[in-house]
N, C-alpha and C positions, 0 to 999 in steps of 0.2 A: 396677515397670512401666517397659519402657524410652521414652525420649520419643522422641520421632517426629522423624526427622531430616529438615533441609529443608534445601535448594541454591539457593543464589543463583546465575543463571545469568550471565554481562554477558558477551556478542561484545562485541571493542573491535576498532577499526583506527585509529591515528593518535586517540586523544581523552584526550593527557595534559591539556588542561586542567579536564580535568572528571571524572575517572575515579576520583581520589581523592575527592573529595566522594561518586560515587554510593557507594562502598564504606563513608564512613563513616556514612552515611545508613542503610543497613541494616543495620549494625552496631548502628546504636541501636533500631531497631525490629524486629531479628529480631537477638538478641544471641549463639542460641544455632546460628544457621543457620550453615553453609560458605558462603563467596561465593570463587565461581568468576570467573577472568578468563582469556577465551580469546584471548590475540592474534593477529588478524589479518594478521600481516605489515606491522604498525607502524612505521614509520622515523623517530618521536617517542622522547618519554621514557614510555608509555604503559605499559610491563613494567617498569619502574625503579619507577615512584610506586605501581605496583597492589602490590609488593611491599613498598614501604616503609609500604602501607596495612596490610595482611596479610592480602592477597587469595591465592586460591592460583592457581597462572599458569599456561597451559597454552599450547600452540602449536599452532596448526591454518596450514600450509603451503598447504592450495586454499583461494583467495579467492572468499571470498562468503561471505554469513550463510547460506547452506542449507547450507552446508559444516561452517559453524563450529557449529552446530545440531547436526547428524546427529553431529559427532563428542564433541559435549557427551551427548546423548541416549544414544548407544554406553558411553558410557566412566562417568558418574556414577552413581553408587548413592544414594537418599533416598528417602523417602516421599511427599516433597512436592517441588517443584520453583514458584521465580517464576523467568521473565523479562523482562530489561528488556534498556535498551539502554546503554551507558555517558557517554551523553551529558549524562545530567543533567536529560532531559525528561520524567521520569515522576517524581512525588513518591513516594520512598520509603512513606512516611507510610501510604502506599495498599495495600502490601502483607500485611498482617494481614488486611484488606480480601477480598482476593481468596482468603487461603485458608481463611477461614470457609468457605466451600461445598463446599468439599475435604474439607475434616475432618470437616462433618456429612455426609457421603455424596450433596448434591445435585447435584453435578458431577462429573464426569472434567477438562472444561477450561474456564476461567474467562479471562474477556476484560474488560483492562479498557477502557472503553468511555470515551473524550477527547469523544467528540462530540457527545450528549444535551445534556450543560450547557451546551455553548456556550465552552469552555477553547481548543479547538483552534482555532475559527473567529478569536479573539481573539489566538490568539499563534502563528498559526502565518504566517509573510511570504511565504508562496508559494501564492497562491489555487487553482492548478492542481490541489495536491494535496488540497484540501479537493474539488475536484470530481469526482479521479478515485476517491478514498475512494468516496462517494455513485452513484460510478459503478461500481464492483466492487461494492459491496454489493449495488446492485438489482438489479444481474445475478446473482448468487449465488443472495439468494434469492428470486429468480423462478424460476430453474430447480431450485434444491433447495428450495424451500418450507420455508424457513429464515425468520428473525427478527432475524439479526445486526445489528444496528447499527453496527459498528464492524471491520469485516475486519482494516485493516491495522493494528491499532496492534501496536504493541513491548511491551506490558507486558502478560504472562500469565502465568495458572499453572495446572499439571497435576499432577494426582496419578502413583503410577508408574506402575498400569495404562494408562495414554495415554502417556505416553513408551515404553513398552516394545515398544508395538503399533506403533508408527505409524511407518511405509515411507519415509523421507526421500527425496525423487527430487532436489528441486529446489535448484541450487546458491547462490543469489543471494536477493535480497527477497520473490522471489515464497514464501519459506517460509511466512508468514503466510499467504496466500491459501490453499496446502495445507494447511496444518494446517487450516485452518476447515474448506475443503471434506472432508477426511477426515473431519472429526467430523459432517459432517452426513451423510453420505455413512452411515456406518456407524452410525449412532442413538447419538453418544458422549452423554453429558448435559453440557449447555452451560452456561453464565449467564454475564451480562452483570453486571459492578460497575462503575459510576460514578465515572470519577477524573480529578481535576486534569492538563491537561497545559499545561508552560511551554517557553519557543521556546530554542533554545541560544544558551549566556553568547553576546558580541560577542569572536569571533577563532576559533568552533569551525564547524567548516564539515560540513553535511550532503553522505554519501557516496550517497545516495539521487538521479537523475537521472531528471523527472519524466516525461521523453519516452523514454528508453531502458529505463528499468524498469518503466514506467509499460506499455508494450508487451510486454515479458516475464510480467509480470502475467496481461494479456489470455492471452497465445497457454500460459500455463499453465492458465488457466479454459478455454481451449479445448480443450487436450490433456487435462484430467482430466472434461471433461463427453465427452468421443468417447471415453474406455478407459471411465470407472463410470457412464453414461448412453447406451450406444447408440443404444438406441430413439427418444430423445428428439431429440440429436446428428441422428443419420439418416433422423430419421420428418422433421424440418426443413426436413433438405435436398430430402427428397421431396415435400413441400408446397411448398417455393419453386420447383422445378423442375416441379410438376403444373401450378402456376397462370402460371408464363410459359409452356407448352405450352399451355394451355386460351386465354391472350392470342393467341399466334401462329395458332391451332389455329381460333379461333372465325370470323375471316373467311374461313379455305376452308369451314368448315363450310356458312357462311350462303351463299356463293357457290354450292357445291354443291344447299343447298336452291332457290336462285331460276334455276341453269340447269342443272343436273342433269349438270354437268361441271365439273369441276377443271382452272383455270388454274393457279394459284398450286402447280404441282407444288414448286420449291424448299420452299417456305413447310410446304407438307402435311408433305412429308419431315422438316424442321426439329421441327416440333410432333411428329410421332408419335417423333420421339427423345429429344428432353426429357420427353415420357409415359413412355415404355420405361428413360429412366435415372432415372424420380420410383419408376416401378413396383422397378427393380432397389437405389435406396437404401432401401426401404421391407422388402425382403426383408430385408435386409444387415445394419438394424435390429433383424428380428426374430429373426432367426438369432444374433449378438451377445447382444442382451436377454439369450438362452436361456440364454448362455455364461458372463454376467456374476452371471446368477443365483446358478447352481450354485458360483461361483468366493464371491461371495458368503456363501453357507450353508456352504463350505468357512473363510472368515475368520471367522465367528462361531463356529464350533466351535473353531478354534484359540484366538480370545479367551478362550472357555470352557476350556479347557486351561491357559490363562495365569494365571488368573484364579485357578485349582484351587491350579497353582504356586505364587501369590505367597502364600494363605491369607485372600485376599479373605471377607470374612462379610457384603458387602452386595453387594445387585445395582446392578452400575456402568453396565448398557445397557437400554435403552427396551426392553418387549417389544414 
């Protein structure tokens, strides 16, 4: 029987201090894995020590982790796939961890999940990001009626039917926030595994910038709820624009009732046009919905193709 081959993932930019420990970290706990190092256009020693680790080293030219992602995703062949990040914040240790759910068929994509215990809250020195975490999740799943705990961590793993499927758009941090939302988006089987996270050594500095990614983030949850949620996106905007019409709207009404003429002609005008644009995103919506459907039941067919391809013998998607 052949054994099942796994890929060690690590995007690096600039993290020679720490980049040979993550390598040899899972070296001992995945002895028989590949560990990938993709550099990000490093101007450290970060491809020197990944090499002298015996990592194998790859060059990804457009910056940003959705770059370095999509071209890891494109290019490695394995059964199984962790990634992390090369920084040295995720305990190796963890990674057997996450692809028990893989191997026994309960997941497509496994998240490991810093925040439940209380690990991140404790070692991570930038309270912002602990809030904007809490803050993408409950918006997530509020709108996908999701479960996630843990959006943004760095340390996952995917079996290949989910790497092979899944449509990279996004070029930066916001990778994570897509990948999740693709998986919920299109019923992938999820789970969360519980794992240690530690803050980086003193001298390694996070590429991560809580206000400018932190925003890129957002206007990614924005853009992927208005393409894979019309209805919802537009049925929104139609509600917020019905009920400031129904505000502006309600004193010509009343005026009308008590002297059976409209002064407030502006005002009337105002409200019957926020009506008529609540009325026209509401169509817009449903019209979309229609479109997303069928686009929709066209990606699940292709899955099912895919799936046919690789010699899948278990079902990988919710019915």
């Amino acid at each position: 029987m052949l054994q099942e081959q796994i890929a060690v993932l690590l995007p690096c930019f600039n993290e020679e201090l720490t980049i040979g420990k993550v390598i040899d970290d899972f070296k001992q706990v995945l002895p028989h894995a590949k560990i990938y190092v993709y550099d990000n256009n490093s101007t450290d020693q970060t491809v020197a020590i990944a090499l002298e680790h015996g990592a194998i080293v790859r060059k990804e030219p457009r910056q940003g982790k959705g770059n370095v992602v999509r071209s890891m995703f494109r290019d490695i062949e394995a059964d199984y796939y962790i990634m992390a990040d090369g920084d040295d914040t995720y305990p190796a240790e963890f990674a057997p961890d996450l692809l028990e759910p893989l191997k026994e068929g309960e997941a497509n994509f496994v998240i490991g999940d810093r925040l439940t215990n209380g690990t991140y809250a404790d070692q991570n020195k930038r309270g912002l990001h602990g809030f904007g975490n809490q803050l993408v999740c409950k918006l997530i799943n509020w709108v996908y009626r999701g479960s996630v705990k843990d959006i943004m961590t760095g340390f996952r793993a995917f079996d290949r039917f989910f790497v092979k499927s899944l449509p990279i758009l996004s070029p930066g941090f916001e990778i994570e926030t897509e990948m999740t939302i693709h998986a919920l988006e299109h019923r992938f089987l999820i789970k969360e595994i519980q794992i240690d996270y530690r803050d980086r050594p003193e001298g390694s500095e996070s590429k991560l910038n809580t206000f400018s990614d932190g925003m890129k983030v957002l206007r990614t949850i924005f853009r992927l709820v208005k393409h894979g949620r019309p209805f919802f996106f537009f049925g929104m905007l139609a509600l917020a624009f019905m009920i400031i019409g129904l505000l502006c709207g309600t004193p010509v009404i009343l005026e009308y009732i008590r002297f059976h003429y409209i002064y407030k002609v502006p005002t009337a005008i105002l409200a019957t046009g926020l009506e008529l644009l609540a009325m026209m995103f509401l169509m817009c919506g449903l019209i979309l919905d229609t479109f997303i459907h069928k686009q929709n039941q066209t990606y699940q067919l292709e899955l099912l193709r895919l799936r046919h391809e690789m010699g899948a013998e278990r079902s990988f998607i919710k019915p």
